[in-house]
C-alpha positions in Angstrom: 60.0 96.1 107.0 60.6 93.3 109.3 62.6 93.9 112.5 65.7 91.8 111.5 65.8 93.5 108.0 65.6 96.7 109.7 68.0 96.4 112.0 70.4 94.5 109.1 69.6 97.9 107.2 70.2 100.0 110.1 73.5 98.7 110.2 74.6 98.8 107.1 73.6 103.1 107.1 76.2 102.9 110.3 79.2 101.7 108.6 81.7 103.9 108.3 80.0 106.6 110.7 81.6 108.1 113.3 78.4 109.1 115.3 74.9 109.5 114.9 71.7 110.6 116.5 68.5 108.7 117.0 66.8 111.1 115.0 69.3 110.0 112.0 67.7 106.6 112.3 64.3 107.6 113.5 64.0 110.0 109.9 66.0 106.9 107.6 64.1 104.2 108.8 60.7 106.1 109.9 60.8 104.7 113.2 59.7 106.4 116.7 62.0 107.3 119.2 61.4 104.6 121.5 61.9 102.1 118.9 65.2 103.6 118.0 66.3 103.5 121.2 65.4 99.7 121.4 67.1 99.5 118.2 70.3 101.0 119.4 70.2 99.0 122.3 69.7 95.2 120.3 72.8 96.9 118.0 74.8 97.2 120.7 74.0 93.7 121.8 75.0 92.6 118.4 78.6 93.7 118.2 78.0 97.5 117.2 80.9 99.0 119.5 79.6 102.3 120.9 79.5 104.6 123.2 76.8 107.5 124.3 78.2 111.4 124.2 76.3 113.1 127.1 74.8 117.0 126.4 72.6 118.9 124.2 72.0 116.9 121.2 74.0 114.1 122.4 75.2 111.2 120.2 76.1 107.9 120.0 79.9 107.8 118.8 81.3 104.9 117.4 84.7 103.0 117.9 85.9 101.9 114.5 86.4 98.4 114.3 88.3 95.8 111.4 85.9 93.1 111.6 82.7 92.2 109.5 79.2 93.7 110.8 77.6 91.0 112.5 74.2 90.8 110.6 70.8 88.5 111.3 70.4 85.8 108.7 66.7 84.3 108.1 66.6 79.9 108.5 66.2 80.1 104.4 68.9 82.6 104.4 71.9 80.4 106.0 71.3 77.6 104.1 70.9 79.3 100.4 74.5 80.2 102.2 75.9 77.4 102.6 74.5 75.8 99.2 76.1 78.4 97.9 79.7 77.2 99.4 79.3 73.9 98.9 78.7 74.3 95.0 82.3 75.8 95.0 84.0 73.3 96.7 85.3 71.2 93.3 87.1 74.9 92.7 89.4 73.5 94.0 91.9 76.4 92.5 91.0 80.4 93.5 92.3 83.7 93.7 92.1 83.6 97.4 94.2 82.0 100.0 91.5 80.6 102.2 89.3 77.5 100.5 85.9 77.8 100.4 85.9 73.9 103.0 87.2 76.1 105.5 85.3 78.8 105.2 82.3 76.9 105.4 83.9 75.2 108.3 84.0 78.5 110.2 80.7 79.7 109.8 79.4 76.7 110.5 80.7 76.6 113.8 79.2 79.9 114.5 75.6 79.0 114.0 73.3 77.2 117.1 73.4 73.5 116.9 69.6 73.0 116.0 70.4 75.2 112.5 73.6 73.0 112.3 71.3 70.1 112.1 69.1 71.4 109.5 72.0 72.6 107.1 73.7 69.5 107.1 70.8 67.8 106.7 70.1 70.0 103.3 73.7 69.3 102.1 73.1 65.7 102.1 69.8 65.6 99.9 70.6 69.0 97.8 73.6 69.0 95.4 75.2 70.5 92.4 77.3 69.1 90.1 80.0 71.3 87.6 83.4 70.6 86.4 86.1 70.1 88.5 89.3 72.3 87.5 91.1 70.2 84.9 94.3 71.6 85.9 95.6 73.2 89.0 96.2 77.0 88.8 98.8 78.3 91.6 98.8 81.8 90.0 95.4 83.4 90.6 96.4 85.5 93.2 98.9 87.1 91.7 96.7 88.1 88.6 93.8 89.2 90.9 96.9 91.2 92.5 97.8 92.5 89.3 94.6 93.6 88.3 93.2 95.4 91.4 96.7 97.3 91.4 96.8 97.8 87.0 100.1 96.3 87.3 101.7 95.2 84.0 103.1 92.0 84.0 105.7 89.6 82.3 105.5 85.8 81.9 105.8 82.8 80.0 103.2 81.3 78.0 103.5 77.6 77.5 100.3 76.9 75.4 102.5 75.8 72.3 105.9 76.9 72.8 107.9 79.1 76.0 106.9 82.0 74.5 107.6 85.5 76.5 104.9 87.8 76.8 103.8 91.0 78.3 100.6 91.9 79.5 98.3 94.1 81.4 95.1 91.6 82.8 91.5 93.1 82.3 89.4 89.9 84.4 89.5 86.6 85.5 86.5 83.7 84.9 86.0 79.9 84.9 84.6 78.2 82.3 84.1 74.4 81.6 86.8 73.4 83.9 89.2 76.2 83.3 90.4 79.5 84.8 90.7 82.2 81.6 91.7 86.3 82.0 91.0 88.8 79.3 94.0 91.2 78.7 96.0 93.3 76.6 99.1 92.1 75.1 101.4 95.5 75.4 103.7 94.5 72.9 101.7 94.6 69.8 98.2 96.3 71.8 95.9 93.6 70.8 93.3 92.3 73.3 93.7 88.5 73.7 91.7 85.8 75.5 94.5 83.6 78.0 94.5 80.6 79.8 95.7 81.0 83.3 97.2 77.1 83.9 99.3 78.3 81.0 100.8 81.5 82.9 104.3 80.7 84.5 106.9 82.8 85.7 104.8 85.7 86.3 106.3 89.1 87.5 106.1 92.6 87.6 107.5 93.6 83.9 110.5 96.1 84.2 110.0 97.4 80.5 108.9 100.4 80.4 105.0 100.2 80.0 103.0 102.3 81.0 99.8 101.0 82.2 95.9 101.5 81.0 93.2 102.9 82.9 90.0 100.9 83.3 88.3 103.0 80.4 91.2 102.1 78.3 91.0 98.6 79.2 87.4 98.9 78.5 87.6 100.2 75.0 89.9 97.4 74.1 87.2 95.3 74.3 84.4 97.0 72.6 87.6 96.9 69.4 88.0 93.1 70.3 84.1 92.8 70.5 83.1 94.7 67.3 86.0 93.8 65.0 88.1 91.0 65.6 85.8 88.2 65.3 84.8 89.3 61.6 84.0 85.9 60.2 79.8 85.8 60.5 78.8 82.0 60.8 75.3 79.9 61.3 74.7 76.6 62.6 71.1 74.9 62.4 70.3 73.1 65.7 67.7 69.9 66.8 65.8 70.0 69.7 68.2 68.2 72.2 70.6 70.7 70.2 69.4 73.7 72.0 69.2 72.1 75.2 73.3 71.4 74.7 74.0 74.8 73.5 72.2 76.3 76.7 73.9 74.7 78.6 77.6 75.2 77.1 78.7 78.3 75.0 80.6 81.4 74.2 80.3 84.7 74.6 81.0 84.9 70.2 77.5 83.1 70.0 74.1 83.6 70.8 70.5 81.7 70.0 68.3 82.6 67.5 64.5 80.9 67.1 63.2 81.8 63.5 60.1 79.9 62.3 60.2 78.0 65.8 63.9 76.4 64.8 66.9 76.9 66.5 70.1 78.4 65.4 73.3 79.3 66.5 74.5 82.7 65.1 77.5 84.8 65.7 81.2 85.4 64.3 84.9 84.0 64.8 88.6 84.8 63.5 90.9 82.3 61.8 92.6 81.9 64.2 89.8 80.2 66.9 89.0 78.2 63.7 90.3 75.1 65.6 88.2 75.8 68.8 84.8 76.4 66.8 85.3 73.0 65.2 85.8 71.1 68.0 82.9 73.1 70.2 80.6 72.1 66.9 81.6 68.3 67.1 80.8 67.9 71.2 77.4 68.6 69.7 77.2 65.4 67.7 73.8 65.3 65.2 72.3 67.9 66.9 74.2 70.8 65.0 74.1 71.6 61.3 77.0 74.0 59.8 75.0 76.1 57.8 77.9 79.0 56.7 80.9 80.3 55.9 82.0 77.1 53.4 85.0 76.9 55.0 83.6 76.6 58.6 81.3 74.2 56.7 84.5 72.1 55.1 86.6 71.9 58.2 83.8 70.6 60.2 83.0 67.9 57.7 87.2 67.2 57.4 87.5 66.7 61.5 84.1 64.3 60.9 86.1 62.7 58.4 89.6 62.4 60.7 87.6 60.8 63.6 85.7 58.0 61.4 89.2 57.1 60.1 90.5 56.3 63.6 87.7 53.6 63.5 88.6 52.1 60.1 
């Protein structure tokens, strides 16, 4: 093990301690005692607040602190970082106060100028290119809020109409643009899939609900998974096809390759009937409907609808 992973390593197995020996890290790391005392020492010298307990079997105690553990970062390390940050910046909407610009901003500032240098001169010949949010989401933080604390929570949903709701949240996730949560509607117990620009007015419910434990929660959506997309359907795909559905699906789908052809496979209810239509048409002549007939039918009727806006 190299000596900056070690010592990374060494202190991570120091968190949360409130002493320790050098035997502790001479028996976890298989180190000598000399090294773990130049170990201690470069610790120290790092941010690791301690202090040395004289007598038999002394120790090194340690004063608990609130900040992050400083850790060494390799060259290739810091800028897979900072990649990493920039490739976030068009989320522009998060379930955190602080934007990830300004985060970026701040560690930046931290490293030596010569690794400045280099990183900014990888941002400006490396980039990656997603969807921008479509819509702004101002709410996030209150749903991450209400599902680290298994609050249940009232709003109102303004996909179609100002429809009241009350819900307990399972997740969060972005997809294509748009922030999403998985939860349980407690009024009728049905799992549901939400869009989160669509959330207003959200509170802690005063009804009387009770809320679910994560293993509840969890077997919602093994039910939701295993039952309520009970409509089997199969789509035969080109070439360039494939390439699309690779790069844009849903979790109700998956690829299959039989006699080195592609096909989409999975299942749907009637009531996402609208969005597997218009996920089918973004993939143009590259997508046969193969089954149900009706999938089949509707497709070919929304084919139909758009050639008549040209006539």
């Amino acid at each position: 093990m190299k000596k900056s992973e070690r010592l990374n390593q060494e202190m991570i197995f120091l968190k949360g301690k409130n002493s320790f020996q050098l035997k502790d890290l001479m028996e976890q790391f298989g180190i000598s005692k000399r090294t773990a005392i130049r170990d201690v020492q470069e610790l120290e010298s790092m941010g690791l607040a301690l202090y040395t307990e004289q007598g038999r079997g002394g120790s090194y105690q340690l004063l608990q602190q609130n900040l992050l553990v400083p850790i060494y970062f390799s060259e290739a390390e810091i800028q897979a970082i900072f990649f990493a940050i920039k490739a976030l910046d068009l989320v522009s909407s998060t379930p955190f106060d602080k934007s990830y610009p300004q985060i970026r901003k701040k560690l930046f500032e931290t490293l030596p100028q010569n690794q400045q240098i280099n990183v900014e001169k990888i941002l400006e010949v490396v980039n990656y290119h997603h969807v921008s949010p479509i819509n702004k989401v101002e709410n996030l933080t209150d749903l991450l809020e209400s599902i680290l604390h298994s609050k249940v929570i009232s709003l109102t949903y303004t996909q179609f109409t100002n429809q009241k709701m009350t819900l307990q949240i399972f997740d969060l996730f972005y997809r294509n643009g748009l922030w999403f949560c998985n939860a349980v509607n407690m009024e009728d117990e049905k799992w549901g899939v939400f869009r989160c620009d669509y959330m207003k007015e959200i509170k802690k419910t005063s009804l009387p609900y009770k809320p679910y434990s994560k293993d509840e929660m969890n077997q919602f959506l093994t039910i939701y998974e295993n039952e309520y997309p009970d409509i089997k359907f199969k789509c035969k795909l080109t070439s360039y096809g494939k390439e699309l559905f690779l790069k844009r699906h849903y979790p109700n789908m998956r690829l299959e390759i039989e006699n080195n052809e592609s096909f989409i496979v999975g299942s749907y209810n009637n009531e996402h009937l609208d969005y597997m239509i218009q996920y089918l048409v973004s993939l143009g002549k590259h997508v046969e409907v193969l089954s149900p007939k009706e999938l089949k039918e509707s497709y070919l009727s929304e084919l139909r609808l758009i050639l008549q806006s040209y006539s």
